[in-house]
N, C-alpha and C positions, 0 to 999 in steps of 0.2 A: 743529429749526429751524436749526441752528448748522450742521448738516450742508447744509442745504437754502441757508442763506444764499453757503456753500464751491462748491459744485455753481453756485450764479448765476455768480457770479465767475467760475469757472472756464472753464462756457458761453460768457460773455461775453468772455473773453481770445479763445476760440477764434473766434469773431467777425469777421469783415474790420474791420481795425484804423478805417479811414476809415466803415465803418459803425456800429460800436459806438459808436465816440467822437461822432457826430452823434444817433445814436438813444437809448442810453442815458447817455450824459452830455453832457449839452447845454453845459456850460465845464470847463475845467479842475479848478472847484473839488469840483465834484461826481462826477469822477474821484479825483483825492484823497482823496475823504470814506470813497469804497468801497472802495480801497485800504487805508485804516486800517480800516476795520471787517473787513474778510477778515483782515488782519495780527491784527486784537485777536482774530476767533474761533479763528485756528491759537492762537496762545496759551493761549486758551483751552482746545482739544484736546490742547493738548501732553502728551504723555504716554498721551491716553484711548484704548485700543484699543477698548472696547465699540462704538462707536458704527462702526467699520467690517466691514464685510462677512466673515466668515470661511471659509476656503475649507474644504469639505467634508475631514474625518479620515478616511483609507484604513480599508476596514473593518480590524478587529485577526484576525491567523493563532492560532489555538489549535494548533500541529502534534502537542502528545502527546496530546491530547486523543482522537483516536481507535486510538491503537497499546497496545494490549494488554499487559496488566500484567506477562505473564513474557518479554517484550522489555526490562523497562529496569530500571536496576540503583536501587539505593536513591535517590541522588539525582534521578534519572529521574522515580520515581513521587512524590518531594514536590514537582518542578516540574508533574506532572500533574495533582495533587491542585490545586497550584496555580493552574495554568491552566486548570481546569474551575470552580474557585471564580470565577475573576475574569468566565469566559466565562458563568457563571448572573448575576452580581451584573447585567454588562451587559444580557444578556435580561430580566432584571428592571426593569432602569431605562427599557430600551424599552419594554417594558409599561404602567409607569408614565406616561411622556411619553407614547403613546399613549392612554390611559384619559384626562389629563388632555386632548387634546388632541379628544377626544371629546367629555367633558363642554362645555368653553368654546364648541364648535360647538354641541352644545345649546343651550348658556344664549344663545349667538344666536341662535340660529333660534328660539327664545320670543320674546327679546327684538324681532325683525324682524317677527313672528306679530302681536305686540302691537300694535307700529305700525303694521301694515296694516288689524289692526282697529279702532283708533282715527282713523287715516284716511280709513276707511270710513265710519264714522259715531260720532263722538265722543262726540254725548249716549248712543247704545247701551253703549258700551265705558263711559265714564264709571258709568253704572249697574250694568255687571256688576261694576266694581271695588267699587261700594258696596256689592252684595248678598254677593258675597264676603266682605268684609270683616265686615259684620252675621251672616255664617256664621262666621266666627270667634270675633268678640266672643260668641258666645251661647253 
């Protein structure tokens, strides 16, 4: 909301000055008012990074990861060791954001499923929830 009210403002500056000012603020004072409210939500943001856009992280270079163990001297292979630890944990966690990102598509596409059936014809849907549910309770 706080973003979305920023982005008006913003819009609106960019505006033809002579048209903004007639269309969306019909006096002065009502200029003023939006003025203060953009001022109180930066305030509000100050500080907040979440709420902006982050620019995509370069994938990460594993280089020892595929050079063979009697190339590199002891430090060599505990940074190798290292770098293939970190480069599974990452495969992992993309895994994971994926699986989850799977499920949540699911649980909408049910949830969309539902509403198209209930849309369809409510007293239907209504009664399949009760017979389900009476399949439960019993």
């Amino acid at each position: 909301e706080i973003s979305q009210r920023i982005a008006a403002g913003v819009n609106a500056a960019a505006a033809s000055a002579s048209n903004a000012t007639e269309i969306l603020f019909p006096t002065p004072h009502h200029l003023r008012r939006r003025i203060a409210e953009v001022e109180n939500d930066i305030r509000k943001l100050n500080g907040r990074t979440d709420l902006l856009p982050l620019p995509p992280l370069p994938p990460k270079v594993y280089p020892l990861a595929d050079v063979p163990d009697d190339q590199l001297d002891a430090a060599g292979l505990k940074e190798k060791r290292k770098q293939r630890l970190q480069k599974a944990n990452e495969e992992y966690r993309r895994k994971l954001d994926e699986k989850k990102k799977r499920k949540k598509e699911k649980e909408e596409a049910k949830i969309a499923k539902m509403d198209a059936e209930f849309a369809e014809d409510p007293e239907k849907h209504i009664a399949d929830l009760h017979a389900r549910r009476n399949t439960l309770l019993e």
